[in-house]
Structure formats: C-alpha cells, structure tokens
C-alpha positions as CSV (number, residue, x, y, z in Angstrom):
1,X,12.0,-22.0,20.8
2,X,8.9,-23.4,19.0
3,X,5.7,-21.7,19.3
4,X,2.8,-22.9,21.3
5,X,-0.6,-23.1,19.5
6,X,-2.6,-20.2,20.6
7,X,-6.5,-20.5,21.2
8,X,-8.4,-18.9,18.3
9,X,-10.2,-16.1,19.9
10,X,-14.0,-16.2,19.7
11,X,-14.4,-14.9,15.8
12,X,-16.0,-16.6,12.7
13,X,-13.2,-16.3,11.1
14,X,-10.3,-19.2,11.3
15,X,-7.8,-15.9,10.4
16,X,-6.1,-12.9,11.2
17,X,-5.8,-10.2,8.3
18,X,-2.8,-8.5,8.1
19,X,-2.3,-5.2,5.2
20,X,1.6,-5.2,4.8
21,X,3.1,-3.3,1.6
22,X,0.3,-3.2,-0.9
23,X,-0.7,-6.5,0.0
24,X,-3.6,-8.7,2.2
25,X,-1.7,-11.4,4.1
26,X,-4.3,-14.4,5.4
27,X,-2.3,-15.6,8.4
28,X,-4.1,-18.6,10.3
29,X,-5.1,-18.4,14.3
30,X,-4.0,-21.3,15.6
31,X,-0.5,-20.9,14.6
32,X,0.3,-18.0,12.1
33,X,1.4,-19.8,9.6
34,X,-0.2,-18.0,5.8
35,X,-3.2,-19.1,4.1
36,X,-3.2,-16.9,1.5
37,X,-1.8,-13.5,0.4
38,X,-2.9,-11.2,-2.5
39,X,-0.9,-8.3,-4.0
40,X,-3.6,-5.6,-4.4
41,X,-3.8,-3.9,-7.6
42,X,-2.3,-0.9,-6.7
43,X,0.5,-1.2,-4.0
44,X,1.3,1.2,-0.9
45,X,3.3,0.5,2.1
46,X,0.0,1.3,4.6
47,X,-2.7,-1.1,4.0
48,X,-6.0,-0.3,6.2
49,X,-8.5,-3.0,6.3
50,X,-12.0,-3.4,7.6
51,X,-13.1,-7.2,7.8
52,X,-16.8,-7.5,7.6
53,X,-19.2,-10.2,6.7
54,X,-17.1,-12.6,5.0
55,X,-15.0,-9.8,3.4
56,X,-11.9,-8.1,3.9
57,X,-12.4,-4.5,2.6
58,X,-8.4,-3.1,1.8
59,X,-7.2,0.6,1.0
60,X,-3.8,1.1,-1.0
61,X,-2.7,3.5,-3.2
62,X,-5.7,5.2,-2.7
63,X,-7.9,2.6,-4.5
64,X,-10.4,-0.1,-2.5
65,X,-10.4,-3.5,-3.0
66,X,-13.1,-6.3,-1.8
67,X,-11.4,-9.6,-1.4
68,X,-13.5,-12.9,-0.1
69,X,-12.1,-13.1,3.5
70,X,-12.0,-17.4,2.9
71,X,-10.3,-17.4,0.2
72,X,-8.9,-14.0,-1.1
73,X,-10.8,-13.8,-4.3
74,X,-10.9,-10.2,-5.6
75,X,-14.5,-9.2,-5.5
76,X,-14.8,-5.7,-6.7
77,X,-11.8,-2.8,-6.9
78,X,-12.5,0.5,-7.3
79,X,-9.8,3.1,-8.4
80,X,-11.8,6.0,-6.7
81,X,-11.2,8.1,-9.8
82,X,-10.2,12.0,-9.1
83,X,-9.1,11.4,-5.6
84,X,-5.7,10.9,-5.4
85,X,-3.5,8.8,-4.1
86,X,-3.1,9.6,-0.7
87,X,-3.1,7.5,2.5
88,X,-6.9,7.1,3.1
89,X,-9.0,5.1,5.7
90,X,-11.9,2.4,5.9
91,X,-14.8,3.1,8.5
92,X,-16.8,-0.1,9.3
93,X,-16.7,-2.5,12.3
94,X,-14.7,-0.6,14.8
95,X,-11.8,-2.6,16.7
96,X,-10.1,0.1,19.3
97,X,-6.7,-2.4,18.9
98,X,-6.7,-1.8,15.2
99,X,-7.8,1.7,14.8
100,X,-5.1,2.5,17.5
101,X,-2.1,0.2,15.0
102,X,-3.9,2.1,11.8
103,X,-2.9,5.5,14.0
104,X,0.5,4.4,15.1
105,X,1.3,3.5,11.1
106,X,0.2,6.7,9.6
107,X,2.2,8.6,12.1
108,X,5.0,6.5,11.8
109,X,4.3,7.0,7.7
110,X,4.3,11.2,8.1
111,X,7.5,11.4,10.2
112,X,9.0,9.0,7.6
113,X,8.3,11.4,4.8
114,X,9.0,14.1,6.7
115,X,12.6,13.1,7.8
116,X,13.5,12.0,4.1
117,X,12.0,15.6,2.8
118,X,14.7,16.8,5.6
C-alpha cells in the first residue's frame, strides 16, 4: 500500500530529525523519504536531540555535536572531556512527545544492559 502525503505540520522546518545509532537522520515531512544523514563522530545506539534555531543539537557517546538543521553541516563538536561516556541528555525547546520517546529509549536502553549483565 503506498503512502499518502502527509501535511507538514506547522514548523519552519521542511523535516523531521530522527537520532538512530550514533547518527542524525534528516527525514522529509511530506513523505519521509531522507534528506540527509550524518554519522556523528562518536557513535551510540541512543541519540537525544534538541532542534533549535536552525540547528539540531545531538548527544552520543557522551560527546555533543551542532549540525546545521538544512543541510547537516557539523558546526561545532565537543568531546565533553572528563565526563564519561554515559547516556546523557539535551535540555532546550521542550516537546512532551519527544521527551516522553527519549524516556521510553533509555529505559528500554537500562533493561537491555541489565538482561545481557544477567
């Protein structure tokens, strides 16, 4: 069954951001097909993101990256010396649907490591 174009909701941006397996997939509104994709510099399987004015703002590996949300560009990276590389979070424009899929993935993330530790 083919898909049927969906609206774009009302945004600035022409895409939706999606952080899958140390990367920042560009996936376009009107029919999800990929407009770009960038491997971040340091890969992890949970991939927070906060878009903000133009940017996309991307945790993994416990380093940030800046990417230009048109184009995917790397901005700036910062490898947040002396702090691990734990899962870690972004705080920025707050989206309830988002924060609630970050929660469900680290959960999902800790009872993964915790049933392989088993």
């Amino acid at each position: 069954m083919a898909a049927s174009k969906v609206p774009s909701p009302r945004s600035s941006s022409p895409f939706l951001f999606v952080g899958i397996k140390g990367s920042v997939v560009a996936l376009k509104r009107d029919d999800g097909e990929i407009a770009w994709s960038v491997r971040l510099p340091k890969g992890s399987s949970l991939v927070p993101l906060v878009v903000e004015d133009g940017f996309v703002f991307a945790v993994s590996g416990g380093e940030v990256s800046c990417l230009e949300a048109r184009t995917g560009k790397l901005v700036w990276h910062n490898k947040l010396k002396g702090y691990g590389t734990s899962y870690a979070m972004l705080a920025g424009a707050q989206n309830p649907s988002a924060m609630a899929a970050l929660e469900a993935a680290a959960a999902a993330a800790a009872a993964g490591a915790v049933a392989a530790a088993s």
